[in-house]
C-alpha positions as CSV (number, residue, x, y, z in Angstrom):
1,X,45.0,-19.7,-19.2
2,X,44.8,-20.7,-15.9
3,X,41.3,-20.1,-15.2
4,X,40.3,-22.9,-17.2
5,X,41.8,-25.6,-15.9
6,X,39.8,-26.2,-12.5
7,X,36.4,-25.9,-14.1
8,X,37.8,-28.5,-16.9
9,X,38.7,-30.7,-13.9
10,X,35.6,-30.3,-12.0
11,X,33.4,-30.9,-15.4
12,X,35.4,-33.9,-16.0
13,X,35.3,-35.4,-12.6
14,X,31.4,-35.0,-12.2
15,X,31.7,-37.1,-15.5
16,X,33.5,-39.4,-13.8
17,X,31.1,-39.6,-11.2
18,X,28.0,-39.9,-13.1
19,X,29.8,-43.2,-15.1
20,X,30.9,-45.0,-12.6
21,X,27.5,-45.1,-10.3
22,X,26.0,-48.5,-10.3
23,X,22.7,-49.1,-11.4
24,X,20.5,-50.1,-8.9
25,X,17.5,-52.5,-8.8
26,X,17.4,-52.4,-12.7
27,X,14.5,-55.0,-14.2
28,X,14.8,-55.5,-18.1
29,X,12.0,-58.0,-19.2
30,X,9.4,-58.2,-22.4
31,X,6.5,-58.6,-23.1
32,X,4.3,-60.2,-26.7
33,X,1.5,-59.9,-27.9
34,X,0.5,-61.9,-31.1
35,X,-2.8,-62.1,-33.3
36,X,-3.8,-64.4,-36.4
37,X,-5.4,-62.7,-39.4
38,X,-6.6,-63.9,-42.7
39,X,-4.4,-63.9,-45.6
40,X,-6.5,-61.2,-47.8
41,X,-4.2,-60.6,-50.7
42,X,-3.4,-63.0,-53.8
43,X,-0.2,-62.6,-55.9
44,X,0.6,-64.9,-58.5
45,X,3.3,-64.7,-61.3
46,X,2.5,-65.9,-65.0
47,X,5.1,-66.3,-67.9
48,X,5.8,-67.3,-71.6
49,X,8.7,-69.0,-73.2
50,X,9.6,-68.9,-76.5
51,X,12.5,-69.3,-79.3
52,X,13.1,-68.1,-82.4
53,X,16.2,-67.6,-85.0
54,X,15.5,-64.1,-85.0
55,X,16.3,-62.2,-81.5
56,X,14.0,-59.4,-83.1
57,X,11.0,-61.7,-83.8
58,X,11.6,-63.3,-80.6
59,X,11.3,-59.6,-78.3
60,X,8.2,-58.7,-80.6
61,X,6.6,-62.0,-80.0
62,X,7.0,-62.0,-76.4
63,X,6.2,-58.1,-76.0
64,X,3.1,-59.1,-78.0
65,X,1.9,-61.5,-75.5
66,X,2.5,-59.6,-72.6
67,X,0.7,-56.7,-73.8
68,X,-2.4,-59.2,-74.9
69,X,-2.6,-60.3,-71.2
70,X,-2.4,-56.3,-70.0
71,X,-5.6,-55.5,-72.2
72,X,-7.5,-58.7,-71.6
73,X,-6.8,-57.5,-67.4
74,X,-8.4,-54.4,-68.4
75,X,-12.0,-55.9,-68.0
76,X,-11.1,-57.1,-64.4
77,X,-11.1,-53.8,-62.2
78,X,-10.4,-55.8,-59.1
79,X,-7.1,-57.1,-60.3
80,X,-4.1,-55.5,-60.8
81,X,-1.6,-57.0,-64.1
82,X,1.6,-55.5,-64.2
83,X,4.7,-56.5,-66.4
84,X,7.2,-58.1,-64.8
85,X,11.1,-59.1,-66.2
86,X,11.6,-60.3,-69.8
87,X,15.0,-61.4,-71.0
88,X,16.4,-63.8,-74.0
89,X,19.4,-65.7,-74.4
90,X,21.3,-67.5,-77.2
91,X,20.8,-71.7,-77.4
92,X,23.9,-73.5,-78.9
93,X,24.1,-76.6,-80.3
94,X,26.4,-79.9,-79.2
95,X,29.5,-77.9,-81.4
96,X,28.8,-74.4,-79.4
97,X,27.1,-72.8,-82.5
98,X,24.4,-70.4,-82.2
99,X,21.6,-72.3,-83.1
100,X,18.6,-69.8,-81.7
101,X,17.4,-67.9,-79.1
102,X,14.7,-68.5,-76.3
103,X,12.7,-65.2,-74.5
104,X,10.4,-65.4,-71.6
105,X,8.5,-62.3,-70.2
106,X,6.3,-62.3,-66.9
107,X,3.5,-60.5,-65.4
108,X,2.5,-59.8,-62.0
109,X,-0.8,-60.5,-60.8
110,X,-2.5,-58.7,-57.2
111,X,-5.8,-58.9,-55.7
112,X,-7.7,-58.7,-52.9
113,X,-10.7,-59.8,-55.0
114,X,-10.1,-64.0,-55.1
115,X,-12.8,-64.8,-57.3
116,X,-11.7,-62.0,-60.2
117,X,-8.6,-63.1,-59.6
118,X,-8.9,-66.8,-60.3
119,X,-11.7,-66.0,-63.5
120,X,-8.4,-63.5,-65.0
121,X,-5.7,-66.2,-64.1
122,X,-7.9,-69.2,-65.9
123,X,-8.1,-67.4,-69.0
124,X,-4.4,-66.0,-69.0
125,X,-3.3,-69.5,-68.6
126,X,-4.6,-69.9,-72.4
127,X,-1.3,-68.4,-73.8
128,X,0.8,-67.9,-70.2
129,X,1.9,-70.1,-68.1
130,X,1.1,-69.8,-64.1
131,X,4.6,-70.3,-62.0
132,X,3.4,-69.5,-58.6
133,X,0.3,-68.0,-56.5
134,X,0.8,-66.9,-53.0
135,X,-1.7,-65.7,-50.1
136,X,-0.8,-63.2,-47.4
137,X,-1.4,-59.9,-45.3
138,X,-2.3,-57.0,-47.0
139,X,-0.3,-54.0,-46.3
140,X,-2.8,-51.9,-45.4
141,X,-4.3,-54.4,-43.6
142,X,-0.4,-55.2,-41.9
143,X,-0.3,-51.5,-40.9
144,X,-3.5,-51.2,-38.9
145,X,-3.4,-54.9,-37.0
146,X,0.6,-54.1,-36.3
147,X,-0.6,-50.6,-34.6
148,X,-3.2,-52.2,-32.8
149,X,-0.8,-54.7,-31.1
150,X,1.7,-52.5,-30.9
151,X,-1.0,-50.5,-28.1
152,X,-1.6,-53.7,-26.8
153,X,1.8,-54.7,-26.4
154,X,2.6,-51.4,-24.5
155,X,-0.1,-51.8,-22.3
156,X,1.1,-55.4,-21.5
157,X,4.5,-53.6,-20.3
158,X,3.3,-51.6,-18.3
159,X,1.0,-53.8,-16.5
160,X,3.7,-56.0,-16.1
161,X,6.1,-53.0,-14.7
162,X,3.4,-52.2,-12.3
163,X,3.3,-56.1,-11.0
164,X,7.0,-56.0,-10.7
165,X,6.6,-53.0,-8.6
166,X,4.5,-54.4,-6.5
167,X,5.9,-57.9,-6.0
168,X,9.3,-56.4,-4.8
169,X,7.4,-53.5,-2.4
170,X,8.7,-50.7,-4.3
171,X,7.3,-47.4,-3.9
172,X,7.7,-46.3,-7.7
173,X,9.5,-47.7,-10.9
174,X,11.0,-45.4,-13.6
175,X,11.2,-46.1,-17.1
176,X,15.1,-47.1,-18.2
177,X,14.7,-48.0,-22.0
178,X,12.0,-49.4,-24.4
179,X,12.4,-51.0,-27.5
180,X,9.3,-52.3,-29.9
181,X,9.9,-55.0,-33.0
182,X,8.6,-57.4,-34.8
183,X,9.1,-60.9,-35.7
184,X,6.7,-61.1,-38.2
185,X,8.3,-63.5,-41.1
186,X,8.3,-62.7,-45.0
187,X,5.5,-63.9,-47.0
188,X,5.9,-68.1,-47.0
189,X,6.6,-69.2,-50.5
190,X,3.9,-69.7,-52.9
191,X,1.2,-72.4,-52.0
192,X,1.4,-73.3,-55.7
193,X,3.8,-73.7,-58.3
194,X,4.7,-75.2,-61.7
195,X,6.6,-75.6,-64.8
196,X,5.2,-77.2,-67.1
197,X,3.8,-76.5,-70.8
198,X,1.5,-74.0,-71.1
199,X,-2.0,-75.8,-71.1
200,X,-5.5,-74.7,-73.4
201,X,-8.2,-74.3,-71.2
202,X,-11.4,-74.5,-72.6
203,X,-14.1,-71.8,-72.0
204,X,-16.3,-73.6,-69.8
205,X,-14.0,-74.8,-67.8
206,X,-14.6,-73.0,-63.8
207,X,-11.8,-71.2,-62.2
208,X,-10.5,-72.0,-59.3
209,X,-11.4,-71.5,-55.6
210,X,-9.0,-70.6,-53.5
211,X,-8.4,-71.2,-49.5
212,X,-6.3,-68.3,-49.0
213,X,-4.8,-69.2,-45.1
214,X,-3.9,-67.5,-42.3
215,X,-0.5,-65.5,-41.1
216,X,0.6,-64.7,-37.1
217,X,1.5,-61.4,-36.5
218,X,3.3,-60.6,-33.0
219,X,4.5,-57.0,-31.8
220,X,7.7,-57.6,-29.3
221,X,7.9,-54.7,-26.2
222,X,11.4,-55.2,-24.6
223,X,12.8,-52.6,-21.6
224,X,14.1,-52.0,-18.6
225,X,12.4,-50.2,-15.5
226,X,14.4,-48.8,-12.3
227,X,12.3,-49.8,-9.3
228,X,12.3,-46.9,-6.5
229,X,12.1,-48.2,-3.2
């Protein structure tokens, strides 16, 4: 048992060692990089409210709808419908009686293809009601920008290591840490919104034209570098 106690020692003094040397001529710094790309994807939310005496009635009438404005998407290839939440409630009088129930179901809309989009959305508003359209980055399109600053970003830090090196005279620098974000904010709230009563639009009627915007996208490079005199 004695044998192990001086290589336990030694082990645990190199330890020692190792923690308590300082750092020398340590550097942290960081470095952004930041591009502005057009908004090239359109979602939009429509619903339907109802009531009815009959909870029943009420589900069938609302599933009805719904599945009218899934099969009238079906002509628009471009533009994805999906349903979204449907719930119902009880309504009580003054005297807290059960006096009916209210529904309301939603679908989602999403498209890359604006004009389809707007045709589909001006003839759902016939029977559904449009609560909010919103304009941002694709994720696709998210993906491939994001890697493309993320090599820029990179390449900024290490340009800027390399003018650190030089401004201080130092032979070398090595690489400590390096950490890449970014502080790329959720999609803004929709541009348009409304509750109001469901309005009949009339055939000729054009749809809209939308202005879909612009987002920022940054890539963050944070580190540290050792310089090497």
């Amino acid at each position: 048992m004695k044998r192990l106690i001086l290589p336990i020692l030694l082990a645990a003094s190199s330890t020692a060692v190792l923690a308590d040397e300082p750092v020398r001529n340590r550097i942290d710094f960081q470095t952004d990089v930041e591009t502005v790309a057009t908004n090239d994807l359109l979602t939009a939310t429509l619903s339907v409210e109802t009531n009815s005496r009959n909870p029943a009635a009420l589900a069938r009438e609302l599933t009805q709808k719904i599945n009218d404005a899934l099969k009238q998407a079906q002509g628009f290839k471009t533009v994805k419908l999906t349903s979204g939440n449907q719930q119902t409630w009880p309504v009580y009088t003054d005297k807290n009686k059960l006096d009916s129930w209210r529904g309301r179901a939603e679908v989602r809309l999403e498209s890359q293809d604006f004009k389809s989009a707007g045709e589909l959305i001006s003839q759902l508003q016939s029977n559904l009601q449009l609560n909010g359209l919103n304009f941002s980055v694709a994720p696709a399109t998210r993906r491939e920008l994001e890697n493309q600053l993320t090599e820029q970003a990179v390449q900024a830090f290490r340009q800027r290591a390399d003018r650190i090196r030089q401004s201080w005279n130092a032979k070398s620098y090595k690489l400590v840490q390096m950490n890449i974000g970014s502080a790329n904010p959720p999609s803004p709230p929709p541009v348009y919104a409304m509750r109001a009563a469901k309005m009949e639009i009339a055939a000729d009627v054009p749809s809209a034209e939308y202005s879909s915007g612009e987002s920022r996208l940054s890539i963050q490079v944070s580190g540290s570098i050792e310089l090497e005199p």
